[in-house]
C-alpha positions in Angstrom: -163.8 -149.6 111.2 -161.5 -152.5 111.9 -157.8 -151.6 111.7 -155.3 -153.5 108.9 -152.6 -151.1 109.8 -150.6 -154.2 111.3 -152.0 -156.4 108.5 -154.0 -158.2 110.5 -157.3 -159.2 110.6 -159.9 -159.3 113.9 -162.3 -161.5 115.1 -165.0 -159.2 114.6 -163.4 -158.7 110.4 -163.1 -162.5 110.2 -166.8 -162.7 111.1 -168.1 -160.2 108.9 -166.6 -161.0 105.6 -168.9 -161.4 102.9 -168.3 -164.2 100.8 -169.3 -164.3 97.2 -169.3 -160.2 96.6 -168.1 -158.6 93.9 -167.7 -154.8 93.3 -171.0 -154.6 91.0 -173.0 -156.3 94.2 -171.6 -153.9 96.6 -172.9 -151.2 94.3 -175.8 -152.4 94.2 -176.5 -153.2 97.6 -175.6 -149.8 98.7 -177.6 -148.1 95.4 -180.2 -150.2 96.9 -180.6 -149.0 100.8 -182.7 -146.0 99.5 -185.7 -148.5 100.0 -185.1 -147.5 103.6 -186.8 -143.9 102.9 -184.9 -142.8 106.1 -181.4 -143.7 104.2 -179.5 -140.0 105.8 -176.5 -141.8 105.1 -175.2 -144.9 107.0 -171.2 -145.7 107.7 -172.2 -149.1 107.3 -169.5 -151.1 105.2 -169.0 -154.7 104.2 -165.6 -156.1 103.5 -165.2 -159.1 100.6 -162.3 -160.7 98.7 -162.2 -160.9 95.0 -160.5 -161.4 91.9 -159.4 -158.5 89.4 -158.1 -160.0 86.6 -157.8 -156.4 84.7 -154.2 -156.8 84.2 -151.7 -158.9 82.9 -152.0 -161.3 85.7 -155.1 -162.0 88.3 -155.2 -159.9 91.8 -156.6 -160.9 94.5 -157.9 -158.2 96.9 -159.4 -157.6 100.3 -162.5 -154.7 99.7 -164.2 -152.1 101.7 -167.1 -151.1 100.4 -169.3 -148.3 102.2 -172.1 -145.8 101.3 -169.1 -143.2 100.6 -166.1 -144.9 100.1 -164.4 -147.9 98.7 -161.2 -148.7 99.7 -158.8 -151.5 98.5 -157.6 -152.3 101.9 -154.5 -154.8 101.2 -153.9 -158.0 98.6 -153.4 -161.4 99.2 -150.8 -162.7 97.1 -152.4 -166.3 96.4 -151.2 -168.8 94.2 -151.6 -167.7 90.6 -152.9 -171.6 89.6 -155.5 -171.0 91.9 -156.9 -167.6 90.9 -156.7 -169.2 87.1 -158.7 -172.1 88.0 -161.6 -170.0 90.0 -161.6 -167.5 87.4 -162.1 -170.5 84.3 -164.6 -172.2 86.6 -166.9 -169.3 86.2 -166.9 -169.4 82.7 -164.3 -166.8 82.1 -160.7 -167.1 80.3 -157.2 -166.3 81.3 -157.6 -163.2 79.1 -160.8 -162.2 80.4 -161.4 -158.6 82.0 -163.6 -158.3 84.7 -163.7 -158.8 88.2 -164.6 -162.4 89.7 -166.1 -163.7 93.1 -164.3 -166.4 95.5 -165.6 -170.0 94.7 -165.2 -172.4 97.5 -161.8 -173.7 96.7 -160.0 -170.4 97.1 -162.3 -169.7 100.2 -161.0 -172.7 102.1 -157.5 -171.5 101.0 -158.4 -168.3 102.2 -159.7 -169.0 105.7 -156.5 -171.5 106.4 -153.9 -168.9 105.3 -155.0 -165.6 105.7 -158.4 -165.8 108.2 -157.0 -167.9 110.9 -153.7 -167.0 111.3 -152.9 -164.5 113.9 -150.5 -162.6 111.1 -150.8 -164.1 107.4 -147.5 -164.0 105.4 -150.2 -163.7 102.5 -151.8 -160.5 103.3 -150.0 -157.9 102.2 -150.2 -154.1 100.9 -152.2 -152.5 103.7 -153.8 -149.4 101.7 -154.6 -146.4 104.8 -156.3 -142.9 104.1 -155.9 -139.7 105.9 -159.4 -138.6 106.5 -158.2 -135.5 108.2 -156.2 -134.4 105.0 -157.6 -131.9 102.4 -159.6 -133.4 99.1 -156.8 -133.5 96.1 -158.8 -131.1 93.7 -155.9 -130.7 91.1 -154.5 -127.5 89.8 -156.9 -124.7 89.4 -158.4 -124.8 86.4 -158.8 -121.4 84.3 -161.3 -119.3 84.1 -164.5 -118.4 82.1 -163.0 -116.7 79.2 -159.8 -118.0 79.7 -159.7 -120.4 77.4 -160.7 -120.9 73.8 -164.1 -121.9 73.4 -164.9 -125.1 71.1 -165.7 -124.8 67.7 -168.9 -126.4 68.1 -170.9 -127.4 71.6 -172.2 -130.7 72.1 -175.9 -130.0 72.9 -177.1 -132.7 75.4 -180.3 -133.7 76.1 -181.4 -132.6 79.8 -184.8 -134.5 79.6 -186.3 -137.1 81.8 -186.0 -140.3 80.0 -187.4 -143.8 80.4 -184.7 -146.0 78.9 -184.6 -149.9 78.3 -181.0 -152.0 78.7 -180.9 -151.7 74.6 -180.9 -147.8 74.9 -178.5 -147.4 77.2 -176.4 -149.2 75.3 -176.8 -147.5 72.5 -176.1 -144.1 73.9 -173.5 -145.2 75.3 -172.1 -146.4 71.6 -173.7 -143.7 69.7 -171.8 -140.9 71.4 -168.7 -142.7 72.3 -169.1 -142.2 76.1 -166.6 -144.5 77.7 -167.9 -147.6 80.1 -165.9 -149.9 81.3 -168.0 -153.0 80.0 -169.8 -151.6 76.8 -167.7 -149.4 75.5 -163.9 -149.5 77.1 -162.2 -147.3 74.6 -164.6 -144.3 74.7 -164.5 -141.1 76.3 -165.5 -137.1 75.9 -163.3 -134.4 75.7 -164.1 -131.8 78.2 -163.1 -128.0 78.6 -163.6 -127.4 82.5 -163.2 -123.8 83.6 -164.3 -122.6 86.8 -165.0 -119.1 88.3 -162.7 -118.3 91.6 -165.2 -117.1 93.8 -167.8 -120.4 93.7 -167.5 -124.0 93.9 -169.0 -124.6 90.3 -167.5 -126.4 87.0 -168.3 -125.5 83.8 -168.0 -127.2 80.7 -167.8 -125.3 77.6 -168.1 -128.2 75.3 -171.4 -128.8 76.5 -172.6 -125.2 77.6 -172.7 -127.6 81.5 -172.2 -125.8 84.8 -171.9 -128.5 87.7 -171.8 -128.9 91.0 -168.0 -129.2 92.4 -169.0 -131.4 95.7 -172.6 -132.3 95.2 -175.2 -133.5 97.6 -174.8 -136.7 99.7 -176.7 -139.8 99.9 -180.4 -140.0 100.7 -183.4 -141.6 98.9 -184.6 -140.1 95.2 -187.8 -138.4 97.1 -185.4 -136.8 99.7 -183.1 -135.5 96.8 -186.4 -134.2 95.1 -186.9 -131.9 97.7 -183.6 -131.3 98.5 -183.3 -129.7 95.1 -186.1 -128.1 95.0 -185.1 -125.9 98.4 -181.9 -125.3 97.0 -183.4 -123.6 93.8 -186.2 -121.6 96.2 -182.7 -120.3 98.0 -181.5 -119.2 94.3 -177.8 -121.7 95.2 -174.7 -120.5 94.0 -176.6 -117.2 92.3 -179.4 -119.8 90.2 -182.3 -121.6 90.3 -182.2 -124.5 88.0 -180.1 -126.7 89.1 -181.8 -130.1 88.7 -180.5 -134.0 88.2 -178.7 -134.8 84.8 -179.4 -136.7 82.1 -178.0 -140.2 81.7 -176.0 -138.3 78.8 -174.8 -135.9 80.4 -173.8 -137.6 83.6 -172.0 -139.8 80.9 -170.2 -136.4 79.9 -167.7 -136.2 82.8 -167.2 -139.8 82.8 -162.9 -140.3 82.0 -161.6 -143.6 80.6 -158.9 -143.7 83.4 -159.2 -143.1 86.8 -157.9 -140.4 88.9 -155.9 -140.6 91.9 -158.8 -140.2 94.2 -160.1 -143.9 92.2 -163.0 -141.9 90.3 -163.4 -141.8 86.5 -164.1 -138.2 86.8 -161.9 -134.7 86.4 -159.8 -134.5 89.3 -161.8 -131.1 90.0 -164.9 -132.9 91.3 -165.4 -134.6 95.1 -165.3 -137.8 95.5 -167.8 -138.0 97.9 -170.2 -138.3 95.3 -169.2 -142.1 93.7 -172.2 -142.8 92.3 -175.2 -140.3 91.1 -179.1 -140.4 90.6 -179.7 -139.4 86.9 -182.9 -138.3 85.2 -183.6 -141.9 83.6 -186.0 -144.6 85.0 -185.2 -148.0 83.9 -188.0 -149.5 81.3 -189.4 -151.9 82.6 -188.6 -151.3 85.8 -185.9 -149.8 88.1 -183.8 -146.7 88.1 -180.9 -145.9 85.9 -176.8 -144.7 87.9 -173.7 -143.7 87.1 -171.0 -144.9 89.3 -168.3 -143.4 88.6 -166.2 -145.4 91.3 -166.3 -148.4 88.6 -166.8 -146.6 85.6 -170.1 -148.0 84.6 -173.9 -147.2 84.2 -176.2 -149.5 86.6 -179.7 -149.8 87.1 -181.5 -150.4 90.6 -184.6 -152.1 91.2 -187.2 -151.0 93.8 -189.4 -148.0 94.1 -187.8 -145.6 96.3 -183.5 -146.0 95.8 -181.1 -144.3 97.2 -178.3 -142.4 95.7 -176.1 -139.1 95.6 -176.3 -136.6 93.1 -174.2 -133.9 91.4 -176.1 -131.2 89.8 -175.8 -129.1 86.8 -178.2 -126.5 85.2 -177.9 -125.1 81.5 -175.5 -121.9 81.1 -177.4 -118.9 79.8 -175.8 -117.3 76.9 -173.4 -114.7 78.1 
């Protein structure tokens, strides 16, 4: 992985920068290495500049994108005119939210004053992790029959579902689930509890129990069988765990990030960024949540790739 601890950029970096990604590409060109059915789970990652004009002002940042991490890794404090003008030459506004892809003016900019140089007085904000440290879970959070349960359960569908763009949509709307492009200002209020002794969640508003860590990154057929052996080995005391509905994948999905960068409870792994659900795409594809950008995507092809976190249906107790 090429080092930007002393802000500055390789040869090697320089030559592998992919020009013209955005976050929603990376996803999807990750979401879509499951075509390779031997996807175990590569360390592959592809680094990119882009535009987040989120804020009050447009950002420009250097990516890292990889199969289980994405990293901001610094930002490049280019002249505001500039990010304006590439931003309006895509069609967007000054005011427009959403992330935007280097046209060729601020790439020529970009290889004089940050590639080239040896030490760039425009790169700036190095972001490093600790892999070594432990996973932030948050504070422990109380358990079964600890807390007050709600008045009334939101009962989920847990069915396999073959959805168009138009239902998604409207699922999304219909039960106010938050997404960052269709519906910004939703969101679901959960009630997490969690029994010391196992790494499982459970949700009493939705009568949910979940996997805390989840299962890593392989195709949807590996994942089918991967499931199925962890039910024939009765995991974590049960044998129905299986995928989750688009819904309630959509459940756990927060309206701000945490400070691990996931829209999720800060309870969960992060290793998981972006899940299989049980939804097919009609016509064709394969329906995600990503919870890494706080959206729901579909990926094309016939055998994707993904991670998974699984729930199963608490019996009444």
């Amino acid at each position: 992985m090429p080092d930007f601890a002393q802000i500055k950029l390789s040869q090697s970096t320089k030559d592998s920068i992919e020009w013209g990604m955005t976050p929603d590409l990376a996803f999807c060109t990750f979401s879509a290495k499951g075509l390779r059915e031997e996807l175990t789970g590569s360390t592959e990652q592809v680094c990119y500049f882009f535009i987040d004009n989120w804020g009050n002002s447009p950002r420009l940042f250097l990516m890292e994108r990889g199969d289980r991490h994405v990293n901001i890794l610094a930002e490049i404090s280019a002249p505001q005119e500039m990010l304006y003008n590439c931003i309006v030459g895509q069609g967007g506004t000054r005011s427009s939210r959403d992330n935007f892809p280097i046209d060729s003016a601020l790439k020529a900019w970009l290889i004089r004053e940050v590639i080239n140089p040896d030490n760039s007085p425009y790169l700036r904000r190095p972001i490093t992790t600790n892999e070594d440290s432990a996973e932030d879970m948050g504070e422990p959070l109380p358990e079964p029959g600890a807390v007050t349960p709600p008045d009334h359960q939101v009962i989920l569908p847990g069915r396999n579902a073959r959805l168009s763009d138009n239902q998604v949509r409207s699922i999304i709307i219909d039960r106010n689930s938050f997404d960052t492009d269709q519906n910004p200002d939703g969101g679901f209020h959960n009630v997490l509890t969690s029994p010391i002794s196992q790494p499982v969640i459970r949700d009493e508003a939705t009568n949910l129990m979940w996997q805390q860590y989840g299962l890593d990154l392989c195709s949807i057929r590996t994942m089918k069988k991967k499931i199925r052996e962890l039910n024939a080995r009765n995991h974590e005391g049960h044998d129905d765990w299986r995928l989750p509905s688009l819904e309630e994948a959509l459940s756990l999905m927060q309206n701000r990030p945490n400070s691990k960068g996931l829209h999720l409870p800060l309870c969960f792994s992060a290793e998981q960024p972006f899940i299989f659900v049980q939804a097919t795409r009609q016509p064709t594809g394969y329906w995600f949540v990503d919870y890494k950008q706080g959206k729901v995507y579909w990926s094309s092809g016939t055998v994707p790739g993904g991670f998974a976190r699984l729930c199963r249906t608490l019996e009444d107790e």
